[in-house]
C-alpha positions in Angstrom: 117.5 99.2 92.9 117.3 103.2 93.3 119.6 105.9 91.6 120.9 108.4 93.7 121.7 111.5 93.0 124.0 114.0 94.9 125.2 117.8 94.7 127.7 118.5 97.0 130.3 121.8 97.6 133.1 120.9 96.2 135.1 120.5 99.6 132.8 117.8 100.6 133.3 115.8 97.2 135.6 113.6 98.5 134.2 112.7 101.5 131.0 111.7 99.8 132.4 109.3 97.2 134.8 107.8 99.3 131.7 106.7 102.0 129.6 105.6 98.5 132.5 103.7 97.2 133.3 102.1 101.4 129.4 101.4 101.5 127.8 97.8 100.8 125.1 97.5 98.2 126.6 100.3 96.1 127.6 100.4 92.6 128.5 102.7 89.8 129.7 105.6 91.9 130.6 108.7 89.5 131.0 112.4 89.5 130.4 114.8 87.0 132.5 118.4 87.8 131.6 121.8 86.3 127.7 122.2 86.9 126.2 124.8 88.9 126.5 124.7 92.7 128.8 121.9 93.1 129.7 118.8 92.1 127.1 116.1 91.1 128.0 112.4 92.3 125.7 109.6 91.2 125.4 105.9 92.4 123.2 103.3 91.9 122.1 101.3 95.3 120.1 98.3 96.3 117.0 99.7 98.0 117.8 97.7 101.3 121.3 99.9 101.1 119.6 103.2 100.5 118.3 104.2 104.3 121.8 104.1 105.5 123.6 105.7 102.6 120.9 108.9 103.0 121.6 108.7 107.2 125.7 108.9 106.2 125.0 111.8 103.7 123.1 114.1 106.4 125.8 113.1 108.5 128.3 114.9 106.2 126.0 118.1 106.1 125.0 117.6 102.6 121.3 117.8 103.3 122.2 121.6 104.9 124.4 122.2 101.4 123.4 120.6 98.4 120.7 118.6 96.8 119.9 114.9 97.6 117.5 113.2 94.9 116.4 109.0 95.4 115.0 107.7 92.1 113.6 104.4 91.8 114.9 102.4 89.0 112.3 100.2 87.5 114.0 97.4 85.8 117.7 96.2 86.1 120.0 93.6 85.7 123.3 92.5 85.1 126.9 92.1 87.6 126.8 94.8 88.9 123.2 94.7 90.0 123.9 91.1 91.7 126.3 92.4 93.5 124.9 95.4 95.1 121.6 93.4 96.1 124.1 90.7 97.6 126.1 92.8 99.7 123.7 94.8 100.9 121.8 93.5 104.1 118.5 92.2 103.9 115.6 92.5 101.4 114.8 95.7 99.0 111.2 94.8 99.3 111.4 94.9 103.3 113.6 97.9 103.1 112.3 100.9 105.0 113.5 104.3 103.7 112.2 106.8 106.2 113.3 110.1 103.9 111.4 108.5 101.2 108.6 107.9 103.5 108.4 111.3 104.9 109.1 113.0 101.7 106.0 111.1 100.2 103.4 111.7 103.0 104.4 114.9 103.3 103.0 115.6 100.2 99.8 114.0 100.8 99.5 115.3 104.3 99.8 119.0 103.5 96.5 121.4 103.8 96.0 122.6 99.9 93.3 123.4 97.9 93.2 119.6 96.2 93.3 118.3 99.2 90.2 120.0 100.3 88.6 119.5 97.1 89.3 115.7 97.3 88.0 116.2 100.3 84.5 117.4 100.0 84.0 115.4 96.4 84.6 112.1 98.5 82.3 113.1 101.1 79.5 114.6 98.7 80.0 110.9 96.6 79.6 109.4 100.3 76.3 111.6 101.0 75.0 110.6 97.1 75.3 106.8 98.6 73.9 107.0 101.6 70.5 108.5 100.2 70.3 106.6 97.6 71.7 103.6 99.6 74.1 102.6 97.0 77.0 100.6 98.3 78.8 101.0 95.2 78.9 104.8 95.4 79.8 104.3 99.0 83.0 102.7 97.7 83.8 105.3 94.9 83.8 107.3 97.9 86.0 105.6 99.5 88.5 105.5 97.0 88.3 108.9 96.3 89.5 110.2 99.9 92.4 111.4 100.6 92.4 111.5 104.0 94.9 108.5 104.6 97.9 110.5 104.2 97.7 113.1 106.7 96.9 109.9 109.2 100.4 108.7 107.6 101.6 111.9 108.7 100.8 111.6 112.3 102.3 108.2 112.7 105.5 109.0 111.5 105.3 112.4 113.6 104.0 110.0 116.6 107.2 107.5 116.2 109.6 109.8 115.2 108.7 113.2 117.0 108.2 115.9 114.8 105.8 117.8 115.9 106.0 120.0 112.1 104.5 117.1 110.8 102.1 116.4 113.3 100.6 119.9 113.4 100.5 120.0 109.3 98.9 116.7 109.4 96.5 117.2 112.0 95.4 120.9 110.4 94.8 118.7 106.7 92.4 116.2 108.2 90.4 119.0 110.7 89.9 121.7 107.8 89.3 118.6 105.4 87.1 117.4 107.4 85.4 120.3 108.9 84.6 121.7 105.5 83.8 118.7 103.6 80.7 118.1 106.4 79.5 121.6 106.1 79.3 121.4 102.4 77.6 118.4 102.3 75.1 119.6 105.4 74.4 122.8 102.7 73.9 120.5 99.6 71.6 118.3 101.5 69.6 121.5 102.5 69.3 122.6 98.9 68.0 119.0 98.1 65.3 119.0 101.0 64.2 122.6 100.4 63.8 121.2 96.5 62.3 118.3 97.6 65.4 116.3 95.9 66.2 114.8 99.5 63.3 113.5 102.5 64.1 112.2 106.3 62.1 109.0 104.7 65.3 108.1 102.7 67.7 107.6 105.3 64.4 105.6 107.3 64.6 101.5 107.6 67.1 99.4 107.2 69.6 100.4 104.8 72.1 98.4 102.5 74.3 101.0 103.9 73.8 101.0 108.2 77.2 99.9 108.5 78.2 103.3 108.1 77.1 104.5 111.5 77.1 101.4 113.7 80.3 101.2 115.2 82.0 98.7 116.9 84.7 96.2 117.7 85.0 94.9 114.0 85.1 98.8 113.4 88.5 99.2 115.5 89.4 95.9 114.4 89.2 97.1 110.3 90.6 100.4 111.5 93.6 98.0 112.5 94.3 95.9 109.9 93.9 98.5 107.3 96.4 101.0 109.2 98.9 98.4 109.4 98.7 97.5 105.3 98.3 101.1 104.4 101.7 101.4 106.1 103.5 98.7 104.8 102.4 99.6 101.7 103.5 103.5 101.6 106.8 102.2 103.8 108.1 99.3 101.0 106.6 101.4 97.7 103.8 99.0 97.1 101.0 101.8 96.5 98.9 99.5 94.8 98.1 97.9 98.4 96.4 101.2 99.1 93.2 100.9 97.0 92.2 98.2 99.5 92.8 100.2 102.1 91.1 103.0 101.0 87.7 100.6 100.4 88.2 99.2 103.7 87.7 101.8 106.5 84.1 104.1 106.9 86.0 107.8 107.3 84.8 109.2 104.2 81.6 107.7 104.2 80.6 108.2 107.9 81.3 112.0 107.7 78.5 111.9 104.7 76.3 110.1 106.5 77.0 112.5 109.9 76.4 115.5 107.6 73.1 113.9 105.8 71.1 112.7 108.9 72.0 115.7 111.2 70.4 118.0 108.3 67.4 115.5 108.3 66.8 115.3 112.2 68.4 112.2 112.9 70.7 112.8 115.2 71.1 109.4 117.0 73.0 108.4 113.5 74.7 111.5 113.3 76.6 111.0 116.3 77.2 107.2 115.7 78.2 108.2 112.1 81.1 110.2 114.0 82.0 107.7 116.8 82.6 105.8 113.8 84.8 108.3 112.2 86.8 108.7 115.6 87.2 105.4 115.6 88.6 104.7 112.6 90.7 107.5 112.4 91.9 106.6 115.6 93.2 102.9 114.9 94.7 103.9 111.8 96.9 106.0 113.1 97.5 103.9 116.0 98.0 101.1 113.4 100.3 102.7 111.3 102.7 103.9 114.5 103.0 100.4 115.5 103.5 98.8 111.7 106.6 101.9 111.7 107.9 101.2 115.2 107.9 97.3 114.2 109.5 98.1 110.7 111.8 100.7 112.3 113.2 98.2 115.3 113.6 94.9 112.6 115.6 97.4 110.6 118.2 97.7 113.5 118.7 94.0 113.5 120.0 93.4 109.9 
């Protein structure tokens, strides 16, 4: 169940309860008169009900007027609840809310200061691990980037196109990127000039080679990890994204790029980033496809 909550101009007041109160998998429709800028209306909805409740409510222009706010309700029960979840079509745990979706990535997709912070402590945690060839630190580093949302971003730009999205999405993960590898190029500088950091620690065979030998179980990974970080972020089961995140060598291959191409070794630099384009590349593809899917079962119900 979610709780929605509406401010509307008072001339569209009507309108909107009267399509809450027509709508399936709606219950406890009020409105509460006398606050600032309208009047509030509240409902409680079963989540599968909630995607075409916020589609009829931009149809009414109240997106252009008012304020729209979807909470999640954690824990309910009772009549009431029943009966919302067993009119509404479908399954709340299947149920794709596409403002929800977009309102979250957007967040996560935006070019900020944290972002780039995130950013460049992934990748520096990523560098740390590939000298010291410490798998573990590989995956800290792993969990630490944030780079999955802005490739969120450009699948639902890709499947729904808006090209706003796509542009803010694309700018996050070039300047995050971009900067995160020059850092980490200068840091490993001021360890070889210090003699923290040698060519001989990135020579053998490494615990860690997987980073920059790409390959079809690279796309493959890239795949399968696009697809659950989208059905995660899509049906609000954000736990599912720590796997993800421990899954897929972005992070880690733009350390290693920026480490061996400071040290000479510039065959691995450039496999380190044909395994980044890879990745990056089948988890957006991924993710388009797991939305397109998601998207077309939705029209069915």
């Amino acid at each position: 169940m979610v709780h929605l909550r509406v401010v509307c101009p008072d001339d569209l007041t009507d309108d909107v309860l009267a399509m809450l109160c027509d709508r399936p998998g709606v219950v406890a429709v009020s409105k509460a008169a006398g606050v600032t800028h309208g009047v509030v209306v509240s409902a409680d909805l079963a989540r599968e009900a909630a995607d075409g409740v916020l589609r009829d409510l931009r149809s009414h222009g109240v997106d252009d007027r008012g304020l729209v706010a979807l909470d999640p309700i954690d824990a309910s029960f009772g009549a009431l609840v029943d009966k919302a979840e067993a009119d509404a079509p479908g399954e709340g745990a299947d149920a794709l809310i596409w403002d929800e979706l977009t309102e979250h990535v957007g967040e996560d997709s935006t070019l900020t200061a944290t972002f780039v912070a995130f950013m460049v402590l992934a990748t520096l945690l990523a560098a740390i691990g590939v000298v010291t060839d410490s798998q573990i630190t590989i995956v800290g580093a792993m969990v630490v980037g944030p780079e999955f949302g802005p490739l969120a971003g450009l699948a639902i730009a890709l499947v729904r196109g808006q090209s706003s999205i796509a542009r803010r999405s694309a700018l996050a993960l070039v300047v995050g990127f971009t900067t995160a590898i020059v850092v980490v190029a200068l840091f490993t500088l001021l360890g070889r000039a210090v003699g923290l950091i040698s060519p001989s620690d990135i020579a053998g065979p490494r615990a860690t080679d997987f980073i920059y030998h790409p390959g079809w179980f690279s796309l493959i990974t890239a795949l399968v990890a696009g697809t659950a970080g989208m059905l995660s972020l899509s049906s609000a089961k954000s736990a599912v994204l720590v796997g993800v995140f421990i899954s897929v060598t972005t992070i880690p291959a733009a350390g290693n790029a920026a480490v061996a191409g400071v040290l000479g070794n510039w065959h691995e630099t450039w496999q380190s980033l044909a395994q980044l384009g890879i990745n990056l590349a089948g988890i957006t593809a991924a993710a388009a496809t797991t939305l397109l899917v998601r998207g077309y079962a939705s029209t069915l119900k």
